[in-house]
Residue frames as a rotation matrix with the C-alpha (Angstrom) as fourth column:
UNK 1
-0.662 -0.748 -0.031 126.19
0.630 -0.535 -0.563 93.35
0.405 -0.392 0.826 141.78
UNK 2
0.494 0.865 0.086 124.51
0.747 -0.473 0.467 95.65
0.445 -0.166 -0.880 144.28
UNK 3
-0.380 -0.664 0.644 125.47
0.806 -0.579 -0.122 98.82
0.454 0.473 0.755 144.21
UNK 4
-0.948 0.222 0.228 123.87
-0.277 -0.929 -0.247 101.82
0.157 -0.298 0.942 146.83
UNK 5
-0.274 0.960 0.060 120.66
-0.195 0.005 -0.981 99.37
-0.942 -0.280 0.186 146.72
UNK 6
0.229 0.520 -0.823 120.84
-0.875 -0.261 -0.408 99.11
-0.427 0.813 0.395 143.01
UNK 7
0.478 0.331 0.814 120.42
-0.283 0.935 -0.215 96.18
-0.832 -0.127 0.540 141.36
UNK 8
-0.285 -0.449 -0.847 122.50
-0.794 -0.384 0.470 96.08
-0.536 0.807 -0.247 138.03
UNK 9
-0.860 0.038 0.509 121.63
0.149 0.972 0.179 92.85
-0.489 0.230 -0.842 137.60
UNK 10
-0.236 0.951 -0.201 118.15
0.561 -0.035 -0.827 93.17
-0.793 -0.308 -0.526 137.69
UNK 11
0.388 0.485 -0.783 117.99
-0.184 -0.792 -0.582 96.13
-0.903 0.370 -0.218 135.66
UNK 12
-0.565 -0.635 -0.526 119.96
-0.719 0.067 0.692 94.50
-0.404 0.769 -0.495 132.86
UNK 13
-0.760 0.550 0.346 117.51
0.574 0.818 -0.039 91.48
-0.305 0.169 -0.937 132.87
UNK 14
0.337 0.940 -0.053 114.17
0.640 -0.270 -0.719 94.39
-0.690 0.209 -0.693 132.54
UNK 15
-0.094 -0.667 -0.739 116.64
-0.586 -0.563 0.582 96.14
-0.805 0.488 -0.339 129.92
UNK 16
-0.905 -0.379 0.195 116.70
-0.332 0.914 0.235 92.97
-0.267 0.147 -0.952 128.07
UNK 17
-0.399 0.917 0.025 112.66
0.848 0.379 -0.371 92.06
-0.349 -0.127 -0.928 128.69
UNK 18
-0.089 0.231 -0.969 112.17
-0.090 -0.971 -0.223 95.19
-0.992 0.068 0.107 127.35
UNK 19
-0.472 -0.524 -0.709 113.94
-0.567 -0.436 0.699 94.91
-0.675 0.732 -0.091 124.39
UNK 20
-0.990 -0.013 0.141 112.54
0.071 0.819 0.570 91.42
-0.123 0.574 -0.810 123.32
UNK 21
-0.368 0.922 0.124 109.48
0.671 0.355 -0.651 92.58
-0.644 -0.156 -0.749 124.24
UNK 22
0.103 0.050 -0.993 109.47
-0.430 -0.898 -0.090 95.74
-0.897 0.437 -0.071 122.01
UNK 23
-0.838 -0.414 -0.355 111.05
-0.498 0.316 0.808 93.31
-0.222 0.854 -0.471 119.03
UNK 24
-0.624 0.779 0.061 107.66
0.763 0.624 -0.166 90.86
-0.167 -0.057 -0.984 119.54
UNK 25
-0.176 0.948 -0.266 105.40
0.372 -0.186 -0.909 94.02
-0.911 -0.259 -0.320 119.54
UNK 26
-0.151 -0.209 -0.966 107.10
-0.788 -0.564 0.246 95.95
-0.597 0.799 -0.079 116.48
UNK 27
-0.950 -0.205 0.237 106.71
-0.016 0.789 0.615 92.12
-0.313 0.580 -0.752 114.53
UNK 28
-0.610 0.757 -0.234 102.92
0.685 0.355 -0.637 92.06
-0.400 -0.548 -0.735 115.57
UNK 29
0.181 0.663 -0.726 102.28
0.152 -0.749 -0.645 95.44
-0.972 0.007 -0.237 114.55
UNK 30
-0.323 0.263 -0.909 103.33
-0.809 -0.576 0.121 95.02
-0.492 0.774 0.399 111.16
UNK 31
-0.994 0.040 0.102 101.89
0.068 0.956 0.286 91.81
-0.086 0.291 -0.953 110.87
UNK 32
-0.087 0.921 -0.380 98.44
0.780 -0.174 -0.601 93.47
-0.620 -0.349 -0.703 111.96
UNK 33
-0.035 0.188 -0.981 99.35
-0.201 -0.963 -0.178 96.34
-0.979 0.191 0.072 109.65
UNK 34
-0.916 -0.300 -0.268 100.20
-0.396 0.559 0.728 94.08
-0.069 0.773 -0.631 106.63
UNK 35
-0.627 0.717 0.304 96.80
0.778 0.594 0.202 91.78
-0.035 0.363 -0.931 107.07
UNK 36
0.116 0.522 -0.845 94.83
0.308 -0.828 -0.469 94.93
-0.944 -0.206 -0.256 107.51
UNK 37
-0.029 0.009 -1.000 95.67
-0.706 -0.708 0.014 96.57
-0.707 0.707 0.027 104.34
UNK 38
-0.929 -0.181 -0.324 95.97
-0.369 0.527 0.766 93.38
0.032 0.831 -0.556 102.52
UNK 39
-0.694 0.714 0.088 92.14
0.681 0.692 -0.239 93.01
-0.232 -0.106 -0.967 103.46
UNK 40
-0.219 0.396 0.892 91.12
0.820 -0.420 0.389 96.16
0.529 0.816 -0.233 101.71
UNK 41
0.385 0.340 -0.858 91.49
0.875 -0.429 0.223 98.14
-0.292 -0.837 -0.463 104.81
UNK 42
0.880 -0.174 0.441 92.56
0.066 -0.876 -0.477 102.06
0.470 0.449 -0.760 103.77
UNK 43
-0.372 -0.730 -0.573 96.14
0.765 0.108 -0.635 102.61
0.526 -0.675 0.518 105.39
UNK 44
-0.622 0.149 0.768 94.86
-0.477 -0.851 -0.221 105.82
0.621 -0.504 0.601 107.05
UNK 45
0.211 0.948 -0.240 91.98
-0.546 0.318 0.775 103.52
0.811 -0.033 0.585 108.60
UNK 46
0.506 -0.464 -0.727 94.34
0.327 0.883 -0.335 100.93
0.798 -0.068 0.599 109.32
UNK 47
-0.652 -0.758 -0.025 96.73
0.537 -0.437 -0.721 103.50
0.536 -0.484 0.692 111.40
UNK 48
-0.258 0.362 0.896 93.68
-0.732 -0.679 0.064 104.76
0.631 -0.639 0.439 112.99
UNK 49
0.956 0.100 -0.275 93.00
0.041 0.885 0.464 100.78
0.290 -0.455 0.842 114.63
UNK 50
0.294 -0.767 -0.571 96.48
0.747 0.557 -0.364 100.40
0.597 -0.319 0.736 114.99
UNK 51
0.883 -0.100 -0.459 96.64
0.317 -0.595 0.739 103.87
-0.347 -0.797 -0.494 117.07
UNK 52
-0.309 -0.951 0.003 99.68
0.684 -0.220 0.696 105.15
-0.661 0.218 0.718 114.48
UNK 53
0.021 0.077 -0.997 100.23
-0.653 -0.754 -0.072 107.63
-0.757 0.653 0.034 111.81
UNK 54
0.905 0.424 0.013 99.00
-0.234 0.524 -0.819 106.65
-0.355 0.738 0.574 108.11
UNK 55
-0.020 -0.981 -0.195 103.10
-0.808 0.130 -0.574 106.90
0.589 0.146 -0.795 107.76
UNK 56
-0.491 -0.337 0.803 103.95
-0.674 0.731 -0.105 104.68
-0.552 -0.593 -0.586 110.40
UNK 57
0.689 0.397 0.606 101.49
0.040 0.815 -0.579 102.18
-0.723 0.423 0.546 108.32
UNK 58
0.956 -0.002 -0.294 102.87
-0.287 0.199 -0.937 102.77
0.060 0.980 0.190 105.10
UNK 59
-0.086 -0.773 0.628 106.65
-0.992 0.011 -0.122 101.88
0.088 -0.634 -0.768 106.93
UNK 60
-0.141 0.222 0.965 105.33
-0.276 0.927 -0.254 98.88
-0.951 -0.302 -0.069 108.41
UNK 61
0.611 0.286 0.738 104.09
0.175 0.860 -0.479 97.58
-0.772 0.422 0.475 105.07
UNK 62
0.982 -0.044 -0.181 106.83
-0.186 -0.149 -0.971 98.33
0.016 0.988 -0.154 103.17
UNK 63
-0.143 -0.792 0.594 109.40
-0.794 0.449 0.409 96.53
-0.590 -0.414 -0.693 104.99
C-alpha cells in the first residue's frame, strides 16, 4: 500500500529486519558474554569488551 509516498509495506519488512536482527544480536551478545566469563574473564572486564554495563553482563549470564 502506498500511502502520501509511504511505503507501509516496506516499512513493515525493515520493522521486521530489525527485529530479527536485534533477536540474532541480543543471542550473540550473551553468547560472547557467557564464553567470556566462563574463560576467567572478570564480568566488569567482560562488559567493558562487550561495550555494556557489568549489570547488563551479569543479565546476560544469568539467563
Amino acid at each position: 500500500m502506498h500511502v502520501a509516498d509511504v511505503d507501509v509495506d516496506e516499512l513493515a519488512r525493515l520493522r521486521d529486519q530489525a527485529l530479527e536482527a536485534h533477536e540474532i544480536y541480543l543471542a550473540r551478545q550473551r553468547a560472547a558474554a557467557l564464553r567470556l566469563t566462563e574463560a576467567g574473564v572478570s564480568r566488569r572486564d567482560a562488559a567493558r569488551l562487550l561495550g555494556e554495563s557489568h549489570q547488563r553482563v551479569q543479565q546476560l549470564v544469568a539467563d
